[in-house]
C-alpha positions in Angstrom: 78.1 -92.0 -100.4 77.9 -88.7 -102.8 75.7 -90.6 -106.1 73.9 -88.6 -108.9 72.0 -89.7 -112.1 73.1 -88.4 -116.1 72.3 -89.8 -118.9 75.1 -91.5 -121.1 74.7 -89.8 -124.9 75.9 -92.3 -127.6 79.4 -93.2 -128.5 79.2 -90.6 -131.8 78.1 -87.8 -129.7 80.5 -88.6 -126.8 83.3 -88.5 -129.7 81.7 -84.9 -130.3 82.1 -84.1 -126.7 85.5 -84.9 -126.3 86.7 -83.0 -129.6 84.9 -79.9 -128.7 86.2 -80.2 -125.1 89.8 -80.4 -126.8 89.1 -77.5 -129.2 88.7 -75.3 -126.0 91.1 -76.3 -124.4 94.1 -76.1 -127.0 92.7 -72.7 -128.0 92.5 -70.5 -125.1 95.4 -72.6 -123.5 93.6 -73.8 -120.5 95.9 -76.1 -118.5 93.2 -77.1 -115.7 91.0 -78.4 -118.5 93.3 -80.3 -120.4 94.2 -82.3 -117.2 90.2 -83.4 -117.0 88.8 -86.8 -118.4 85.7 -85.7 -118.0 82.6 -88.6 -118.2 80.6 -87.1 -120.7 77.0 -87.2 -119.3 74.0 -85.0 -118.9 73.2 -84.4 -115.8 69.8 -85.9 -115.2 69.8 -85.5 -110.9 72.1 -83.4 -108.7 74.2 -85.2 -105.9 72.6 -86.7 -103.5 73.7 -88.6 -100.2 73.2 -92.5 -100.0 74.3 -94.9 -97.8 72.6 -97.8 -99.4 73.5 -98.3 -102.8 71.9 -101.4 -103.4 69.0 -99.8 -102.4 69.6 -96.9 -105.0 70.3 -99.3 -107.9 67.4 -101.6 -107.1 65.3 -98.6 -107.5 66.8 -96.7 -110.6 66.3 -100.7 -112.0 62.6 -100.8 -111.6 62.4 -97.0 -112.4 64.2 -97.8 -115.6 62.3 -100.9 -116.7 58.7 -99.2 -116.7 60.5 -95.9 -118.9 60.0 -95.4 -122.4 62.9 -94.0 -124.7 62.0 -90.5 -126.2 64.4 -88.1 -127.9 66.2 -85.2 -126.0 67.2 -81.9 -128.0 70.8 -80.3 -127.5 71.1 -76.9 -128.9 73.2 -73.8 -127.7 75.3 -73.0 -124.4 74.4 -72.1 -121.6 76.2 -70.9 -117.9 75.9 -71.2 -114.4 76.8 -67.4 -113.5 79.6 -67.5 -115.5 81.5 -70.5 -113.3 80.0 -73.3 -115.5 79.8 -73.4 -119.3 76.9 -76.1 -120.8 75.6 -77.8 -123.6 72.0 -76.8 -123.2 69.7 -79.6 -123.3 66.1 -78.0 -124.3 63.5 -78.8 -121.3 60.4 -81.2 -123.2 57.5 -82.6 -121.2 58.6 -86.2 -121.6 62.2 -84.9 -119.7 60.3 -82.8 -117.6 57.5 -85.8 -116.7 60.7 -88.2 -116.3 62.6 -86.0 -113.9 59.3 -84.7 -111.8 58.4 -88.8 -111.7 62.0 -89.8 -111.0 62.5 -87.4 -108.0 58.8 -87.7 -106.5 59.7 -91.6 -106.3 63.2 -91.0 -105.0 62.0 -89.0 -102.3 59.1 -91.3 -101.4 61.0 -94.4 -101.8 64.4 -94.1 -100.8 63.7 -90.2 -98.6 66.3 -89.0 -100.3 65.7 -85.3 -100.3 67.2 -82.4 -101.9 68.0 -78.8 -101.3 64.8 -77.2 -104.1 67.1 -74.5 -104.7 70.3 -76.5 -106.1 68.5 -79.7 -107.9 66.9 -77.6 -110.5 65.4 -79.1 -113.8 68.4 -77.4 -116.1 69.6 -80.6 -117.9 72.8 -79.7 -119.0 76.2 -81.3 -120.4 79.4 -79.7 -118.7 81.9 -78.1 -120.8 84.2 -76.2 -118.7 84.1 -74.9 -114.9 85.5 -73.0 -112.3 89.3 -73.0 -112.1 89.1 -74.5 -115.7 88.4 -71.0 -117.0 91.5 -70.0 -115.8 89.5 -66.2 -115.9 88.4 -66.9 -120.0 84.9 -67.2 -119.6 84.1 -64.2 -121.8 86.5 -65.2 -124.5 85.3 -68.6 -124.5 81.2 -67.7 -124.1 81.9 -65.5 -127.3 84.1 -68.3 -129.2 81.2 -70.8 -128.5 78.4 -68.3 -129.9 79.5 -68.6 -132.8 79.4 -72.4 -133.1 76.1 -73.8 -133.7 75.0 -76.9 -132.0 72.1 -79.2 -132.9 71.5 -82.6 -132.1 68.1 -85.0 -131.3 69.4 -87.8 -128.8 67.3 -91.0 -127.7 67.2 -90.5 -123.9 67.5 -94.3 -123.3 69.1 -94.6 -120.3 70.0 -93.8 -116.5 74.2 -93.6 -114.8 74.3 -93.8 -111.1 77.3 -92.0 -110.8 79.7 -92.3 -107.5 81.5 -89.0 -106.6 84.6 -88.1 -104.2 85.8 -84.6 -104.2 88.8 -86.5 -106.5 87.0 -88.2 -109.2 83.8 -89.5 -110.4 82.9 -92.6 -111.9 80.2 -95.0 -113.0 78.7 -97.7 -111.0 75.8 -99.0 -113.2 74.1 -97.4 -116.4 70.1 -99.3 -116.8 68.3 -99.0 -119.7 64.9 -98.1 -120.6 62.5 -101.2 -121.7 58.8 -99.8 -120.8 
C-alpha cells in the first residue's frame, strides 16, 4: 500500500490553510482546485510502498514516543518547477535531525527504501498543483509574493497517510511524548 508521513499543523493554522486555499481558488477562477478537499499536512516523508501496515504504525509509535516537540517555521512560497506551489517550511536542525533519524530507522527497520532523488528534505505544505493551475502559475506566484506568511508551529506529531491515485486519507496521527 502507497503510505507517507506529514505532520498535522493545528486546528487555527489548518483554518488558515483552507481560507487561503479558497482565496486562490475564487480569484483566478480555478475550477480543478475548488473541487479538492485537500488534508492540510506538511509533508514530512514522500510515498513510500508498504505492505505491512501494522508494521509501519508499530514503528512510527515507538519512533514517536522517544521524540521531543520543537517548533517548525513557515515563511514564504515556494515551487516545484512551476507544477507545485508551497508553503515553505524553513529547514532547522531539530527537522533536519528528525527526518535524517526517521528515514535511517525506516530503512533499517522496516527496508523501506526510497528513490534519493524524489524524497528530498523540502518540508513543504501544498497549495496548488498541476492541472490545478489550470496554466496560472505565474499570476498566482506573483499574487502570493505579495502576501506575507509567518508562523512558528509546535512540530508535535506524525500522520501515516494512505494514498490511491483517487484520494488520500489518514490512518493514525501519534504524538510526540520523549
Amino acid at each position: 500500500m502507497r503510505s507517507y508521513m506529514g505532520y498535522l499543523p493545528p486546528e487555527q493554522f489548518r483554518d488558515f490553510y483552507e481560507e487561503i486555499i479558497k482565496e486562490i481558488s475564487e480569484r483566478f477562477e480555478l475550477k480543478e482546485l475548488s473541487k479538492k478537499n485537500r488534508i492540510p499536512h506538511i509533508t514530512f516523508k514522500s510515498p513510500f510502498e508498504t505492505s505491512n501496515l501494522e508494521l509501519l504504525e508499530n514503528f512510527v509509535s515507538r519512533f514517536c514516543k522517544k521524540q521531543k516537540c520543537f517548533p517548525i517555521n513557515i515563511g514564504g512560497y515556494g515551487d516545484f518547477d512551476k507544477k507545485v506551489i508551497y508553503l515553505a517550511v524553513k529547514e532547522s536542525v531539530s527537522l533536519s535531525s528528525a527526518y535524517d533519524l526517521f528515514s535511517s530507522e525506516l530503512e533499517n527497520n522496516l527496508q523501506i527504501i526510497q528513490d534519493k532523488d524524489y524524497d528530498k528534505k523540502t518540508f513543504h505544505m501544498t497549495l496548488v498543483k498541476y492541472k490545478e493551475l489550470e496554466n496560472k502559475f505565474d499570476d498566482i506566484w506573483s499574487y502570493l509574493q505579495k502576501k506575507e506568511i509567518k508562523f512558528t508551529l509546535p512540530f508535535d506529531n506524525l500522520t501515516i497517510f494512505r494514498k490511491d491515485k483517487r484520494a488520500t486519507d489518514i490512518r493514525k496521527t501519534y504524538w510526540f511524548s520523549g
